[in-house]
N, C-alpha and C positions, 0 to 999 in steps of 0.2 A: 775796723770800721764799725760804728757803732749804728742801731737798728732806726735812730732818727734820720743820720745823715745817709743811711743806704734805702727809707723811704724818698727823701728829696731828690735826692741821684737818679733814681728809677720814674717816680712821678715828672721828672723835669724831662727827661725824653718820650717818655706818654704826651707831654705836653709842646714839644716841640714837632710833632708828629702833627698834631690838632692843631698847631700855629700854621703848619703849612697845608695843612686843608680848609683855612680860617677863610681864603680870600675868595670870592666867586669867577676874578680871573684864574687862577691858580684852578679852582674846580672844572673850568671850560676847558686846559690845558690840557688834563687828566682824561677828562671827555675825547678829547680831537686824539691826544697820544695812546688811546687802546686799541684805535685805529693801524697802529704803526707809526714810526717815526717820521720826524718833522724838522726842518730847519728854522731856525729860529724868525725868519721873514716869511716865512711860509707859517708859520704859528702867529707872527703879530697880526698878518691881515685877516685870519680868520676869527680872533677873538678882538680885531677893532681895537687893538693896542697900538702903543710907537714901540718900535725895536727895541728901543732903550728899555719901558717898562717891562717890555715880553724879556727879555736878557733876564732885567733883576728877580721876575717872579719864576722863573727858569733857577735862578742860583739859588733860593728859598727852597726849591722842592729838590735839588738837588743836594743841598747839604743835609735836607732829610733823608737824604738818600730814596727819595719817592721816584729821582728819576735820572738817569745816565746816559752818557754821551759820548761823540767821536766828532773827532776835527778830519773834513774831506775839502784838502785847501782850504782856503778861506770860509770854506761855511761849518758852522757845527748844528750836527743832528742830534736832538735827542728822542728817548724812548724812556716806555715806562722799567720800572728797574725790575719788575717781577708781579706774575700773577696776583700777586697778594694784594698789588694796589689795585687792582681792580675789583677785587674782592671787598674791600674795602670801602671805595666810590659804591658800588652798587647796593653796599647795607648801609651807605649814609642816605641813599635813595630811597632804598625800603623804609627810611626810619623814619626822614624829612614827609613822606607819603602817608604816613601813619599819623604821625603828630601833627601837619601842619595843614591845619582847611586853609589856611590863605594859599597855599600853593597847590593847592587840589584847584580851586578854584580859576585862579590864575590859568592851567593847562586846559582844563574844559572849556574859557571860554576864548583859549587861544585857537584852539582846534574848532570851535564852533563859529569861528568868525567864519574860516578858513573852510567852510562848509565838507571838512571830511569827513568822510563814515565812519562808523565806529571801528577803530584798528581792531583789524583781528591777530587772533594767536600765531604761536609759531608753528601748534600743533594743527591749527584750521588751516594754514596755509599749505603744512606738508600733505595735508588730507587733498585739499583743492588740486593740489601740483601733483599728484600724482594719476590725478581724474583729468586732465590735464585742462584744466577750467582755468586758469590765470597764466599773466606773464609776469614775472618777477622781475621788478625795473629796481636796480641799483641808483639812486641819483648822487650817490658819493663822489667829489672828488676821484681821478681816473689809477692816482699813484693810491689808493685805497684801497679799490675794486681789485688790484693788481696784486695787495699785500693778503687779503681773504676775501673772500666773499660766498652766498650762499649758492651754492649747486645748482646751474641752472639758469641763474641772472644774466640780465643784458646789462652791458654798463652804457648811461647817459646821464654824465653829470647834470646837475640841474643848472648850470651856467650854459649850457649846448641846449636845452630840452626842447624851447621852443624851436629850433632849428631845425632838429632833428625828429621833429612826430610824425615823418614819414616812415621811419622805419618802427614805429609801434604798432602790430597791431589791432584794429577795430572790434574785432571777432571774439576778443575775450575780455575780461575783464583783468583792471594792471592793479599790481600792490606792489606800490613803493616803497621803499626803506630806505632810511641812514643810515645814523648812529645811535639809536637806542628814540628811546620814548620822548624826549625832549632835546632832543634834534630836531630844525624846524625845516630840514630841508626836502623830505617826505612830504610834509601837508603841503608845501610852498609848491611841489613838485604837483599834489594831488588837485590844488585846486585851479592852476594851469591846467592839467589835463580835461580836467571836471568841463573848464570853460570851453573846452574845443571838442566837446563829444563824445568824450572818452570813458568808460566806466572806471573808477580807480578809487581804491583804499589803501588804508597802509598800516606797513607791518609794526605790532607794538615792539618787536623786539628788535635787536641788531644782531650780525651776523656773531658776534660773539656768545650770545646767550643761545644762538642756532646752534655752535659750536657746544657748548657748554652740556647742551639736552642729546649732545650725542649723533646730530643730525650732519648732513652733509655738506662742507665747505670746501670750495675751489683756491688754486691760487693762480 
């Protein structure tokens, strides 16, 4: 093999890698599956695809080997294929955050509509939750909360929440979390509660990056 054709060889799968982190469906995909695994109808209603689409952008990250599966009867689940992708997502986050004021902007004034407080740490929360000043509200999907979650949490997905703010409560102050920082289901959660009298912020981080600093996850 000679040293030109064994740079294109190599470069062409660098680059097939970055074709399949190219789509912004495909990156919401990656987002929901760090979570845990997902059925392919359970992944198009949350990223607002048709099954059809969700299938193909599924077999794109799959021939990248980004993500792997198992057939249970008639449905197939997939997951992420290994840590690494998530590693991954999360330095293309770091980077996308560095280089891009449109998208800095974009999140501040999604969160500012949305009248939430300023998220705090995972470090301020561990300080708070041990003084025992907050209640830690899961509003994930419930097969999520099921797969990790942070030590402690109640789970009330945000499709239940208004139903259910009887069992939150009044006496403390609540911090909600998702899935990570641009997850919108935290603020959507915070500014419902905000309306009904509730003290509530929310967490910048997700239960993986809880996981990650070492701190204490449930299943």
């Amino acid at each position: 093999m000679k040293s030109r054709e064994f740079k294109d060889l190599i470069f062409q799968q660098f680059a097939n890698i970055a074709t399949a982190f190219s789509s912004p469906k495909r990156l919401e995909i990656i987002d929901i599956l760090i979570q845990g695994e997902k059925d392919v109808e359970t992944l198009s209603k949350q990223i607002s695809a048709t099954f059809a689409n969700t299938s193909r952008h599924l077999q794109i990250l799959k021939n990248a080997r980004l993500v792997e599966s198992r057939r249970d009867g008639v449905r197939i689940f997939y997951r992420l294929a290994d840590a690494q992708v998530l590693k991954c997502w999360m330095n293309l986050q770091s980077l996308a955050e560095k280089r891009s004021s449109e998208m800095r902007e974009t999140a501040n004034l999604f969160f500012k509509e949305r009248d939430s407080l300023e998220p705090i740490t995972k470090d301020e929360l561990k300080k708070r939750t041990n003084n025992n000043e907050v209640v830690i509200l899961d509003v994930r999907p419930s097969d999520e909360y099921r797969t990790s979650h942070i030590a402690g949490a109640i789970s009330i997905p945000l499709t239940d929440l208004k139903n259910r703010l009887d069992e939150i409560p009044h006496d403390r102050e609540i911090v909600a979390y998702c899935r990570g920082k641009y997850c919108v289901l935290a603020a959507e959660a915070s500014k419902m509660l905000n309306s009904e009298g509730f003290k509530t912020t929310i967490l910048k981080d997700d239960v993986n990056s809880w996981r990650f600093a070492g701190l204490e996850v449930e299943k």
